[in-house]
Structures are given as C-alpha cells and as structure tokens.
C-alpha positions as CSV (number, residue, x, y, z in Angstrom):
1,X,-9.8,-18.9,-14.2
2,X,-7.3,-20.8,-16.6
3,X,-9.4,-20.5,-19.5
4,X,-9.7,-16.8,-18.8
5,X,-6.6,-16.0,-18.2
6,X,-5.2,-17.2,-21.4
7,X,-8.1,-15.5,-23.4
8,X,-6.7,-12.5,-21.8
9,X,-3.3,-12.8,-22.9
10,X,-4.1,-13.4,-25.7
11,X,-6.0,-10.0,-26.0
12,X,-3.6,-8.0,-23.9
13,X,-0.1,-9.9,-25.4
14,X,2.2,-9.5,-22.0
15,X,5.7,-9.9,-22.8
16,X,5.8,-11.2,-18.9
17,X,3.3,-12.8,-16.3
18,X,3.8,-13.3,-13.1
19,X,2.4,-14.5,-10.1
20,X,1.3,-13.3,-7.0
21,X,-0.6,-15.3,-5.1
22,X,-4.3,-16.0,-6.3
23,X,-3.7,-12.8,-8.9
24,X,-1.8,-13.0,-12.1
25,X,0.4,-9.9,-13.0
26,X,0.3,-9.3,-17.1
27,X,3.1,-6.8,-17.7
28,X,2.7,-5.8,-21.7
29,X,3.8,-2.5,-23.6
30,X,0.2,-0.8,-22.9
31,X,0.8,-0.6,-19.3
32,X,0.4,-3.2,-16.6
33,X,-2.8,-5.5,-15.0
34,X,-3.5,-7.6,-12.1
35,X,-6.1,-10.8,-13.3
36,X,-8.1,-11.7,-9.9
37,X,-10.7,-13.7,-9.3
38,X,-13.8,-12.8,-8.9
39,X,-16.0,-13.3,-5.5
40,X,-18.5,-10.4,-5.8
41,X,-19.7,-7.6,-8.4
42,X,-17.2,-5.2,-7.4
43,X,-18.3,-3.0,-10.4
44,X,-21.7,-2.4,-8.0
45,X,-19.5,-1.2,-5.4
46,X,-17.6,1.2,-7.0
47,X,-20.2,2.9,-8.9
48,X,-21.4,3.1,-5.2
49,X,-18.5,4.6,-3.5
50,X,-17.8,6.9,-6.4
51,X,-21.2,8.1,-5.6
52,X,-20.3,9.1,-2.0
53,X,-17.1,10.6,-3.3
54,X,-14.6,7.7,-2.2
55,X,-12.3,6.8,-4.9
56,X,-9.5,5.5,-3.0
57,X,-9.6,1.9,-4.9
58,X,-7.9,0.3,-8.5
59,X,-9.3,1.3,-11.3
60,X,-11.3,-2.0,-12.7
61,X,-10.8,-2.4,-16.0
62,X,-12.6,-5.5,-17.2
63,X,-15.4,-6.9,-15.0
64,X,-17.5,-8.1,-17.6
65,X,-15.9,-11.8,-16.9
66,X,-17.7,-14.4,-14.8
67,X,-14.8,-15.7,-13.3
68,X,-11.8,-12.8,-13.1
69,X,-11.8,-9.3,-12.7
70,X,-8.9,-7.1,-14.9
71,X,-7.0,-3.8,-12.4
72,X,-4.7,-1.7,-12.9
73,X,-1.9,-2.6,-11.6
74,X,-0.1,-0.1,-8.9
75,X,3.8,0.0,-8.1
76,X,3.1,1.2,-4.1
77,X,6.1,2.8,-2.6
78,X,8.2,1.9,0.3
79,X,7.2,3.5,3.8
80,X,7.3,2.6,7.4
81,X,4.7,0.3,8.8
82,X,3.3,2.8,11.4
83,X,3.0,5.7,8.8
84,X,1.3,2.9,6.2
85,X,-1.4,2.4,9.2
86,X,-1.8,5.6,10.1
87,X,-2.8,6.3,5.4
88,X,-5.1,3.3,6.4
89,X,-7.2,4.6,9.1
90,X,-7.3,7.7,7.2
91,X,-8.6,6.1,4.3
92,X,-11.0,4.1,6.5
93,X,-12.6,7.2,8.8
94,X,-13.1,8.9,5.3
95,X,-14.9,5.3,4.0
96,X,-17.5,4.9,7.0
97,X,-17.9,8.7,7.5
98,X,-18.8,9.2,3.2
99,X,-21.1,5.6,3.5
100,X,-22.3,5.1,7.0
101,X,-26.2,5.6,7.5
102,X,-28.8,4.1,10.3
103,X,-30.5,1.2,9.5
104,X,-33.8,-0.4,11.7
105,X,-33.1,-3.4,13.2
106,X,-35.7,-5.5,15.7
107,X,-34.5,-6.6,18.5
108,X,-33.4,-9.8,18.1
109,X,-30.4,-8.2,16.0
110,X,-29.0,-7.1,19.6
111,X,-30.0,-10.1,21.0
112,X,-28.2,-12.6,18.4
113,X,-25.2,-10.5,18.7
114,X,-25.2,-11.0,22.5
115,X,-26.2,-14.5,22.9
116,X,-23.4,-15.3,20.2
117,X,-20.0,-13.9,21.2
118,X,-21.5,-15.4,25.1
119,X,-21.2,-18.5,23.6
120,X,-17.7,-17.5,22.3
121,X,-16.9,-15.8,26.0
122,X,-17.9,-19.8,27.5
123,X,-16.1,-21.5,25.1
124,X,-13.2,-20.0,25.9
125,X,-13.5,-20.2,29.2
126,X,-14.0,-23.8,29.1
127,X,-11.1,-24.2,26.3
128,X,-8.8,-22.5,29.0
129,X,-10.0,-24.1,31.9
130,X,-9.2,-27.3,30.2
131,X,-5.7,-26.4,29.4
132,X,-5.6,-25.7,32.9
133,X,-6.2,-28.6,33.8
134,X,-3.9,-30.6,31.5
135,X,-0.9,-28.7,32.9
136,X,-1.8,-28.2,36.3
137,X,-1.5,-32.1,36.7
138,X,1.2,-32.5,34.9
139,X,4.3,-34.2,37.0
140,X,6.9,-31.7,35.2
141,X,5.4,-28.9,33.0
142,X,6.7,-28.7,29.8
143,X,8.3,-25.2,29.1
144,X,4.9,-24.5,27.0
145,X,2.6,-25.7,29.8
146,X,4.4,-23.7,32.4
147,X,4.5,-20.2,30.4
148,X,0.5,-20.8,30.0
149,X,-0.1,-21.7,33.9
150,X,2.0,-17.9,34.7
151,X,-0.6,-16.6,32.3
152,X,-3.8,-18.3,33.0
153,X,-4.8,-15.5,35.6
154,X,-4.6,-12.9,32.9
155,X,-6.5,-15.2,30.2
156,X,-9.1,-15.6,32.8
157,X,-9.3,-11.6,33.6
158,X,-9.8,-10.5,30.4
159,X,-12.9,-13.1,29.4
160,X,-14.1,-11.7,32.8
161,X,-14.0,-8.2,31.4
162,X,-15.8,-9.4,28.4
163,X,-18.6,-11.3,29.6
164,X,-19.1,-8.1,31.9
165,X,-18.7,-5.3,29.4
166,X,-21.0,-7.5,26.9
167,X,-23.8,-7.8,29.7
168,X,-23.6,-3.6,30.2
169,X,-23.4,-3.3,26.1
170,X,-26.7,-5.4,25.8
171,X,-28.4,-3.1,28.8
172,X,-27.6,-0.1,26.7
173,X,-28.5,-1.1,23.7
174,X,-31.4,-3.8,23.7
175,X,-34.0,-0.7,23.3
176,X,-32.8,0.3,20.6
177,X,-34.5,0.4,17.1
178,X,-31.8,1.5,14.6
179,X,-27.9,0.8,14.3
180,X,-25.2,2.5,12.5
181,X,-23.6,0.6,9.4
182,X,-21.2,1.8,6.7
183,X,-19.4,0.1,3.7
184,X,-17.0,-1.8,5.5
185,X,-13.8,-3.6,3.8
186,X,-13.6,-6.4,5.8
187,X,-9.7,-7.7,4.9
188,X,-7.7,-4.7,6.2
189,X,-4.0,-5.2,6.5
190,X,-0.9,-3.3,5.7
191,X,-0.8,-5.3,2.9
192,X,-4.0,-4.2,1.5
193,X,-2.9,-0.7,1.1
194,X,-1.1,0.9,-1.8
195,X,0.7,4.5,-2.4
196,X,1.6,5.4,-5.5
197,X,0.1,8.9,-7.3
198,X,-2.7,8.1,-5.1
199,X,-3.7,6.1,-2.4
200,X,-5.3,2.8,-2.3
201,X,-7.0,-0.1,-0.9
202,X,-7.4,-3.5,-2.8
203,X,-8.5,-6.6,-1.9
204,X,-12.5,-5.5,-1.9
205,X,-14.0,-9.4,-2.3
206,X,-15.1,-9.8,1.1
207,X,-16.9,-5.8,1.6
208,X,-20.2,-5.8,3.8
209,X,-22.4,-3.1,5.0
210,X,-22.2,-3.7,8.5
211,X,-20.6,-2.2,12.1
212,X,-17.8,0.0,11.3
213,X,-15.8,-1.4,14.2
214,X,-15.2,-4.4,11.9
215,X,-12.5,-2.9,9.7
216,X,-10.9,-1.7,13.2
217,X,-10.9,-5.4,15.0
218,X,-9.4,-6.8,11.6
219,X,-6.5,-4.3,11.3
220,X,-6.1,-4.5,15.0
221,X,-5.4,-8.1,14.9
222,X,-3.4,-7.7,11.7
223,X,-0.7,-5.4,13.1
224,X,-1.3,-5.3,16.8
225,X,2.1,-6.9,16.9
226,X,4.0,-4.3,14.9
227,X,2.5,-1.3,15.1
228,X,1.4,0.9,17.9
229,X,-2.3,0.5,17.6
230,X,-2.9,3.4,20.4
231,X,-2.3,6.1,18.1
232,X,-4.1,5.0,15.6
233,X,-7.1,4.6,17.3
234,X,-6.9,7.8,18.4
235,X,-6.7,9.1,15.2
236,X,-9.8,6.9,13.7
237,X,-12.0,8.1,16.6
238,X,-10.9,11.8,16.1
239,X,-12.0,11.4,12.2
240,X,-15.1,8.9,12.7
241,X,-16.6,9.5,16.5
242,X,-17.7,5.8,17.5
243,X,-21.2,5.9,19.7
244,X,-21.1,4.8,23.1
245,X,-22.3,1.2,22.3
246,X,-19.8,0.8,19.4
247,X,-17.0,2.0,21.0
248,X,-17.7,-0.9,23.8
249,X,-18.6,-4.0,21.5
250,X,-15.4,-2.8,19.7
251,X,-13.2,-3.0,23.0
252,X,-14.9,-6.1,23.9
253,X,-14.6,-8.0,20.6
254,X,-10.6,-7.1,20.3
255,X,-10.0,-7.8,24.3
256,X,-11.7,-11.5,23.8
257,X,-8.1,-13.4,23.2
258,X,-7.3,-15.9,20.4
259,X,-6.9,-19.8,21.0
260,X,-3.7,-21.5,21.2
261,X,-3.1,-22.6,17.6
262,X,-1.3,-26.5,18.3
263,X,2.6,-26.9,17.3
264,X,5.0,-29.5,16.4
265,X,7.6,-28.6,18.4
266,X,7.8,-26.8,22.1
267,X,9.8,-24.1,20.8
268,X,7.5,-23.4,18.3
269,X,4.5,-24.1,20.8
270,X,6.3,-21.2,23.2
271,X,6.5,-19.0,20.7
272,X,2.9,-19.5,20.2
273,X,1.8,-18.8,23.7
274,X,3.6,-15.6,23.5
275,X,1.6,-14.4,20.3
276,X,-1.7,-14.8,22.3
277,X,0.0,-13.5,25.9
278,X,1.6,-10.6,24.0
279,X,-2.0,-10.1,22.7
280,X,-3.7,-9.8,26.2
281,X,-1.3,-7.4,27.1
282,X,-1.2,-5.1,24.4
283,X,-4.6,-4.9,24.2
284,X,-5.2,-4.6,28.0
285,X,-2.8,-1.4,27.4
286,X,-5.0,-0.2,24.3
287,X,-8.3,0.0,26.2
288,X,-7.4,1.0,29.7
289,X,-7.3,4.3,29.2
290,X,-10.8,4.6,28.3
291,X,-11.6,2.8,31.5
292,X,-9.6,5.0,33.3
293,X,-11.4,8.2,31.6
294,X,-13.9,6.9,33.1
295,X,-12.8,6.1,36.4
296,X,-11.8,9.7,37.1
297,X,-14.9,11.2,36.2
298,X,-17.4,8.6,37.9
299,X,-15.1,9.2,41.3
C-alpha cells in the first residue's frame, strides 16, 4: 500500500493526510479521499447493487489499483446512537429486500449448519462446565469466580434453549430444497454508517451472499450494550419479514453467549463477566416475546 499511496499523492497533491486506521485520509483543494486497502472487487459489487437500485454506499473513485481502493470521503453528522441504528436497519431491510433471491441447496447445507453450531452448543457447555468446576472448588472464590458461579444457572439455560431450538430448526427445515440469501454486509456497526446529503454504509471488504440474519447477529452484538435492540428488530422484521426457520436460527445464533475473554486483573476480569452476563440477559429479554407469542396462542 506504501508504494501506492505515495503514487497517489503525488497525482492528487493533498496539502494534508491523515490517518485513520488502516485508511489514509488525502485532504487536497479538489475535494477530499479515503485510500483503503483492498480485499475484494468492490467495483463488481456496486455495479451490482446499483442494478437492484441500492445506492446507499461511497462513491469509488479509483479501483483500478491492485492493492487500494480511492472513496470519496464523507463528513457524517452527529446523531444519537439509537436513531443511527434505527438509519441502519433501514438501510439493511431495503439491502436484503432489493438483493435477496432463493437459492437450491442439498441437504447437507442444513445438515453442516446443524452439526456445526452443535459442536459450538458442546463446547460451551464443556468450557462452562469447566469454569464450574475451577470455582466451585475453590477454598475462597475470587470476586470473579463468585459473580460466574451466581450466573452459571443462567449460562446453562440459555445453551439449553439453543441445543433445543437448533434440534426443532433442523426438523423444519432438513426437507427443504431452496434457502433465502441476499447481499449481506457482513461488518455492521454504528460505526459503519455515515449521514451526510445521503446515507451510507462503508466498510464493504467482507460482503457475502448468504442468510440475511447475519448482518442482524453482527449489529446485535455490536450495540446490544448501547442500544435498545427490541425496537429495532421490530422495525427490520416490519420492513424485511424473516421466514419461520430464519427467524429461529437467528434467535438461536444471538442467544448462544460469548466466552469469557481472560484478564490481568480481577477488576478487569469482573467487568468482563458482566459483558457476557449482561449479554444473556438482554438477549433473554429480546427474544421472549416471541416465545411468549407463541405461548398464548398454542394454550
């Protein structure tokens, strides 16, 4: 990219550079450009969406380089982080409902899916269960330890609900012969999004066609913390109607919790037990009334 980068300089003479992250911002008197690089041909998916009438992306100015790609660059405006998600899932429903389509599958498709996030359900369990043990045993818990043995119950619950909810999913769906896919983004956060004249999303390198539910277990995960992900669910399912067996791998895949990442310190390790408890919770208050819809109607 080095090499690049000063070619480009040289061609678009920026009085400043600066930068941001793995991007370079060129500011210059002919307007302003973000040097990335490149992953994929995002000039192929573009052309694509533009096709289906989705132009909610930077415009690409150079991508005839092997190694970078040239944007625009886009001043975004300042807004709260629950209106920002709300533009997201907009922009989202409108990007799965303009590329989605049904593509045959055999049946071992289903069957991978299954047997893999059972392996994930298992290792967890055992991962747990192990924890478990290290602080059950334990002469004096550490504050850590403790916090994870008042919570083990509610770890355990919600792989329980998995490993069930994955066995019903497969039931309804080993039959089948198609699935739905769309263009999926694949890196959503609030800091993917931009708002400026227009709206957009950057950060493109890592786009599939695949399951739709994807972009909604990664912004989920992203912002679960800070933003009231009820409502904005409800809003992407009002736009972008999920099938029955979508809807449920989606509510299983977000409701399988995230390991404990290891800390230096206890305070620090505390704080990182919360992030995953907080994470059960919130997301055993997301899906339940789905369950509960069905409850009612089933009694």
């Amino acid at each position: 990219m080095n090499k690049s980068l000063e070619i480009l300089k040289s061609i678009y003479k920026p009085y400043r550079y600066t930068l941001k992250g793995k991007a370079t911002l060129l500011e210059t008197t002919s307007g302003d450009f973000i040097i990335k690089p490149k992953k994929k041909d995002i000039s192929e998916l573009y052309n694509y969406l533009l096709s289906r009438g989705f132009d909610n992306f930077p415009k690409l100015i150079d991508a005839s380089r092997a190694d970078v790609n040239v944007f625009e660059y886009i001043e975004s405006i300042r807004m709260p982080k629950e209106q920002m998600c709300d533009d997201i899932i907009d922009l989202i429903a409108s990007l799965h409902n303009k590329t989605s389509y049904f593509k045959e599958v055999s049946e071992d498709t289903y069957k991978a899916i299954y047997e893999d996030i059972k392996s994930n359900i298992s290792y967890m369990k055992n991962y747990y269960d192990t924890m478990f043990e290290i602080g059950f045993t334990a002469v004096y818990p550490s504050p850590s330890n403790y916090q994870f043995l008042r919570n083990f119950s509610k770890l355990n619950a919600a792989l329980d609900f998995c490993s069930k909810e994955l066995d019903n999913w497969y039931d309804l769906i080993k039959g089948e012969t198609k699935t739905r896919v769309a263009v999926v983004h694949n890196n959503l956060s609030l800091e993917h999004y931009l708002k400026s004249n227009k709206e957009v999303l950057i950060s493109w390198d890592d786009y599939m066609i695949d399951t739709p539910i994807i972009d909604l277990v990664k912004l989920y995960k992203n912002t679960y913390l800070t933003v009231n992900f009820s409502e904005v669910l409800e809003r992407y399912l009002y736009k972008f109607p999920l099938l029955e067996y979508e809807k449920k791998l989606l509510f299983i895949l977000i409701t399988l919790p995230p390991e404990f990442k290891k800390c230096d310190s206890e305070l620090l390790q505390c704080r990182e037990n919360s992030r995953v408890i907080d994470y059960v919770f919130k997301t055993e208050d997301l899906i339940r009334p789905y369950y509960s819809d069905n409850s009612e109607e089933n009694s």
